[in-house]
C-alpha positions as CSV (number, residue, x, y, z in Angstrom):
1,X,125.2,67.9,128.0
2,X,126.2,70.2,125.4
3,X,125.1,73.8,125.4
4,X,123.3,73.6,122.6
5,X,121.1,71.0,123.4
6,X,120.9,72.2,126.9
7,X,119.6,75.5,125.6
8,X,117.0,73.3,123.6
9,X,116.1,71.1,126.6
10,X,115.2,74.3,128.5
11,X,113.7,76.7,126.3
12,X,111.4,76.7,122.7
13,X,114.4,76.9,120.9
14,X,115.9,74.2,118.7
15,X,119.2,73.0,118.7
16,X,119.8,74.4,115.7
17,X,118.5,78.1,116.6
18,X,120.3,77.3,119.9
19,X,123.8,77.6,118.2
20,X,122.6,80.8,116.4
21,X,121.8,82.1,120.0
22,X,125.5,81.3,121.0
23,X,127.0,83.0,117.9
24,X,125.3,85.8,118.1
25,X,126.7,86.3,121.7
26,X,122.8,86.0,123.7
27,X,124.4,83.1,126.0
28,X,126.0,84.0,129.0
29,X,127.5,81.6,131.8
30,X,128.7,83.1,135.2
31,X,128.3,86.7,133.6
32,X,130.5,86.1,130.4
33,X,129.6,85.4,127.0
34,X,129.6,82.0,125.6
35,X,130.8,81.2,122.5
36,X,131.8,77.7,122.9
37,X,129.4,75.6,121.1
38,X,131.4,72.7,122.8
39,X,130.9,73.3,126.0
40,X,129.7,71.4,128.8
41,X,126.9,72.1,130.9
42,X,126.8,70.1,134.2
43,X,124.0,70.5,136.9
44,X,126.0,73.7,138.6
45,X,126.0,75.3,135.3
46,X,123.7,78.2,135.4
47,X,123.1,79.2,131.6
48,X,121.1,82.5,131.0
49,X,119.7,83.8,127.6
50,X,119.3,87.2,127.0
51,X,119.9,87.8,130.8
52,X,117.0,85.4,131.8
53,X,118.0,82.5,133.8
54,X,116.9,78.7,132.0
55,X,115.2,76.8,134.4
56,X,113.7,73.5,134.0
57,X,110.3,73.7,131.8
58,X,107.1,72.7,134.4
59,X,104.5,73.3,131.7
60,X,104.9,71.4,128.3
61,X,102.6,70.5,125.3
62,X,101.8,67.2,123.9
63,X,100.3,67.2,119.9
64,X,98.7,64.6,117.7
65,X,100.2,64.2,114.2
66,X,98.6,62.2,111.7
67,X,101.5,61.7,109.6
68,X,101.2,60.7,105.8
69,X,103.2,58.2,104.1
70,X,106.7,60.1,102.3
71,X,107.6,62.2,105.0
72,X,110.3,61.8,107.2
73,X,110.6,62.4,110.7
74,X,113.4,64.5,111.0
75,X,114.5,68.6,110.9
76,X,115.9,68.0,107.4
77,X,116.5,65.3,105.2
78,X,120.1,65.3,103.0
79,X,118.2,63.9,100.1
80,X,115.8,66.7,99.8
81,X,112.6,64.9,101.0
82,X,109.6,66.3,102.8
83,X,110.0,66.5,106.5
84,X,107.1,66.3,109.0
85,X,108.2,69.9,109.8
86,X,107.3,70.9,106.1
87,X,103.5,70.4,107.4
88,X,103.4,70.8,110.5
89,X,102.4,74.9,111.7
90,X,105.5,77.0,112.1
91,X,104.3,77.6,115.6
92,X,105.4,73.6,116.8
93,X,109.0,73.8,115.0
94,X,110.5,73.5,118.6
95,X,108.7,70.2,119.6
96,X,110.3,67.0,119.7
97,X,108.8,63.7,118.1
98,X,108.5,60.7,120.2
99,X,110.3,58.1,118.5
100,X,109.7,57.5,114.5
101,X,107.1,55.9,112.0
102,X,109.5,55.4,108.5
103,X,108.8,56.9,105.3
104,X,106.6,54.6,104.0
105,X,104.5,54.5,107.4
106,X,101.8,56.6,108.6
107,X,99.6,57.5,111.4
108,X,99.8,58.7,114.8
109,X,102.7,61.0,115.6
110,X,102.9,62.5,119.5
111,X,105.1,65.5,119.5
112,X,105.8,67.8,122.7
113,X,107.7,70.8,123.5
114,X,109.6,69.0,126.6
115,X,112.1,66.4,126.5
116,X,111.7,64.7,129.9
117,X,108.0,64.1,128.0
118,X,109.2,62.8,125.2
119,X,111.4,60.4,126.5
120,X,109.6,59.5,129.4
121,X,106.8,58.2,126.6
122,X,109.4,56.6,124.3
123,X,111.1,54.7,127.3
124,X,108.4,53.6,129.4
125,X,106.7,50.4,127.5
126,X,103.2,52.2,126.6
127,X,101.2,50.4,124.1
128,X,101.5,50.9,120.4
129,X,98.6,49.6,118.1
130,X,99.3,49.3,114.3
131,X,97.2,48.2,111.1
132,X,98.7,46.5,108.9
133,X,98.8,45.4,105.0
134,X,100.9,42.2,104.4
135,X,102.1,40.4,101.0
136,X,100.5,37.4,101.5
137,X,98.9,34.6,103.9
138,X,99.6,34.7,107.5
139,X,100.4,31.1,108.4
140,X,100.6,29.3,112.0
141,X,104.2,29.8,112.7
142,X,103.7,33.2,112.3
143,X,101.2,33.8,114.7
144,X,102.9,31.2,117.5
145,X,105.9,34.0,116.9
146,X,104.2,37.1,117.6
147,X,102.8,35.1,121.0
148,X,106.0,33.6,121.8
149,X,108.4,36.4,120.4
150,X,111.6,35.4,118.3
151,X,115.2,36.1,118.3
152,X,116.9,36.7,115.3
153,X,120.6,36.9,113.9
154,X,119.8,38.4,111.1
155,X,117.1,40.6,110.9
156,X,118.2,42.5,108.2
157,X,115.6,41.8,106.0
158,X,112.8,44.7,106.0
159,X,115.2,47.1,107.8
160,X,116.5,49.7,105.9
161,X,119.4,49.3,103.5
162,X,121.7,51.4,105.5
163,X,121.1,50.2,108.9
164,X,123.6,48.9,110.7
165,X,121.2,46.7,112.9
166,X,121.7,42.8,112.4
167,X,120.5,40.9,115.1
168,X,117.1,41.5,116.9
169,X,115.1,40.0,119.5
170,X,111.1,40.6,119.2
171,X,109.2,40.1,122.6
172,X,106.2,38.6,122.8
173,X,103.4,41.0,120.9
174,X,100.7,42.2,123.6
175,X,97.6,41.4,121.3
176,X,96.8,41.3,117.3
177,X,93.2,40.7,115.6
178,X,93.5,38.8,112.4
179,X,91.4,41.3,110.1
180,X,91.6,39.3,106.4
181,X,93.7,36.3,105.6
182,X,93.9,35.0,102.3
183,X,96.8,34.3,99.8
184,X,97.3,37.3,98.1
185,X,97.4,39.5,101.0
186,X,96.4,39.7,104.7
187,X,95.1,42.6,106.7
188,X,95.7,42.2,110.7
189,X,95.9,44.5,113.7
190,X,99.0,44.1,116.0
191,X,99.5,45.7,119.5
192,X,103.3,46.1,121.0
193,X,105.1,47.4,123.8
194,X,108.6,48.1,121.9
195,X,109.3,50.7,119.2
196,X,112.5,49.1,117.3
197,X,114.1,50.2,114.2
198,X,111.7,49.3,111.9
199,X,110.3,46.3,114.0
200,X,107.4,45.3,112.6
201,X,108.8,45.2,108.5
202,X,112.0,43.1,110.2
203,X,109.6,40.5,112.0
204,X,107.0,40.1,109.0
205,X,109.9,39.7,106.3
206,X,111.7,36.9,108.3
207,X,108.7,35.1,107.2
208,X,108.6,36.3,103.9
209,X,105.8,38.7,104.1
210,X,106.2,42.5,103.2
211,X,104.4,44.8,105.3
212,X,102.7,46.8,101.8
213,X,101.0,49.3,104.4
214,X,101.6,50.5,108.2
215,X,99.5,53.1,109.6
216,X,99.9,53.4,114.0
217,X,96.4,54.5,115.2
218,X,97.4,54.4,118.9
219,X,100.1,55.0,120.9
220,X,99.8,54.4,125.1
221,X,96.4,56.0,126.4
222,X,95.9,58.8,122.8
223,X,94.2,57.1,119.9
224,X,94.1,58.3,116.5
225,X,90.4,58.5,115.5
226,X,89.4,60.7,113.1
227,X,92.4,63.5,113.0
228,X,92.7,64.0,109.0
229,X,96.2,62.9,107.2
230,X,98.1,66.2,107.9
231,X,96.6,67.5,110.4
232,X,97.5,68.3,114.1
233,X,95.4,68.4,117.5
234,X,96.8,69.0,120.8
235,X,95.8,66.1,123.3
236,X,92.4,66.6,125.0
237,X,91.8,67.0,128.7
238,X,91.0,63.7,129.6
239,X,94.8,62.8,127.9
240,X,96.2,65.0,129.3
241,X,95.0,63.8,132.6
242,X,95.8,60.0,131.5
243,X,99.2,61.8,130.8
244,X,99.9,63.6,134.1
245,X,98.5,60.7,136.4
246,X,101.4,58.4,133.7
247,X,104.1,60.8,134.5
248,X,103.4,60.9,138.6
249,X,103.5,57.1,138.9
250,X,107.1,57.2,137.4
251,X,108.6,59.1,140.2
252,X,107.2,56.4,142.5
C-alpha cells in the first residue's frame, strides 16, 4: 500500500492532505523523515505522524447523503462540475463514499470515515433498492430478464461514453414492483444485490428503454425516508446496530 493512502486508511486525513503531510516532513518511519511519496508500507511498517504512532481506526462513522442529480461522486471533477464534497459539511471531507450513483442519479449515498467500512458494504451483496423512470412500456421479455438475469456482449449502450466496459452479465434482480406501465413511460421499483458501472441504464437500454430518472432509496439495512435532497444524517442507533451485528458475522 502506498504511504499515502496508508496514511488515509489510518487517520482523517485524505489522500490528498496525506501527501501534504509527507512534504512537509510530519511522516516519520523507524525515526526518519519520509519523503517518499512512493513508498511502500507493508504490515511491519510502523508509520507515525507528528510523532504519534497510526494504528488501525476501531471507531468509524457511517452518514446518509441524499445526493441530487448533477453532482459527482468524486474529490474533484476535471470538467469543473459540482462534487458531492461541494455540499457536503467541511467536517466529513475525509469520509469515503461507498460505491457511486452517476451524475444524473440521485438518492441515498452512505459515506464513512473507515475504509474496512466502506468496502466491507460495497463487497458484501447488501441490498440496493432503486425507483425508477423509464422511456417507455415495460414488455414481458423484460421482466423474464430481470428474473432470470442476462448476459450481454455488448452492453455498451446506457454506459457512459467513455467507459471502457463491453460485455456484462446481470444476475437475476432480487425483487421489482411494477409501479405504472403504459406506452409513453413506465415507473417501477427494482431491488439488486450488485452495484455495476452504471448497471441499471445498461440492462434497461438493451431493451430500448432509457432510464429518464434513478433515485436509490435503500441501500442494505439504511433506508432513505425523508432526509431532504442535500442533506446529511449520521445513521441512527438501531443502524448502527444492524451495522455492527453485519460487520461481526463477516469475520465468521
Amino acid at each position: 500500500m502506498r504511504l499515502n493512502q496508508y496514511i488515509a486508511h489510518h487517520s482523517k486525513y485524505s489522500r490528498r492532505e496525506a501527501d501534504k503531510l509527507i512534504k512537509e516532513g510530519r511522516i516519520t518511519i523507524n525515526k526518519e523523515i519520509m519523503n517518499d511519496f512512493s513508498y511502500q508500507v507493508d504490515k511491519n511498517t510502523k508509520v507515525y505522524l507528528n510523532g504519534k504512532l497510526l494504528r488501525e481506526q476501531e471507531q468509524y462513522s457511517v452518514i446518509v447523503y441524499n445526493k441530487p442529480k448533477g453532482e459527482i461522486v468524486s474529490r474533484r471533477d476535471d470538467r469543473g462540475r459540482r462534487v458531492i464534497y461541494d455540499s457536503l459539511p467541511k467536517k466529513f471531507s475525509h469520509f469515503m463514499p461507498v460505491g457511486r450513483l452517476d451524475f444524473a442519479s440521485e438518492g441515498l449515498l452512505l459515506l464513512s470515515d473507515s475504509v474496512k467500512v466502506v468496502r466491507a458494504l460495497m463487497e458484501n451483496g447488501l441490498e440496493r433498492v432503486y425507483l425508477l423512470k423509464l422511456s417507455g412500456f415495460i414488455k414481458d421479455n423484460v421482466f423474464d430478464a430481470m428474473e432470470s438475469g442476462i448476459t450481454l456482449e455488448d452492453a455498451s449502450a446506457g454506459g457512459h461514453s467513455k467507459s471502457k466496459i463491453k460485455a456484462m452479465e446481470f444476475a437475476p434482480f432480487v425483487g421489482y414492483t411494477c409501479i405504472k406501465n403504459v406506452s409513453k413511460y413506465s415507473k417501477i421499483k427494482v431491488i439488486i444485490k450488485e452495484g455495476k458501472n452504471r448497471e441499471l441504464r445498461r440492462f434497461f437500454a438493451h431493451f430500448g428503454l432509457e432510464v429518464l430518472d434513478l433515485k436509490r432509496i435503500a441501500y442494505g439495512f439504511v433506508t432513505l425516508n425523508n432526509l431532504p435532497t442535500q442533506k446529511v444524517r449520521f445513521l441512527e442507533r438501531g443502524e448502527y446496530n444492524k451495522l455492527h451485528t453485519f460487520l461481526e458475522s463477516l469475520k465468521g
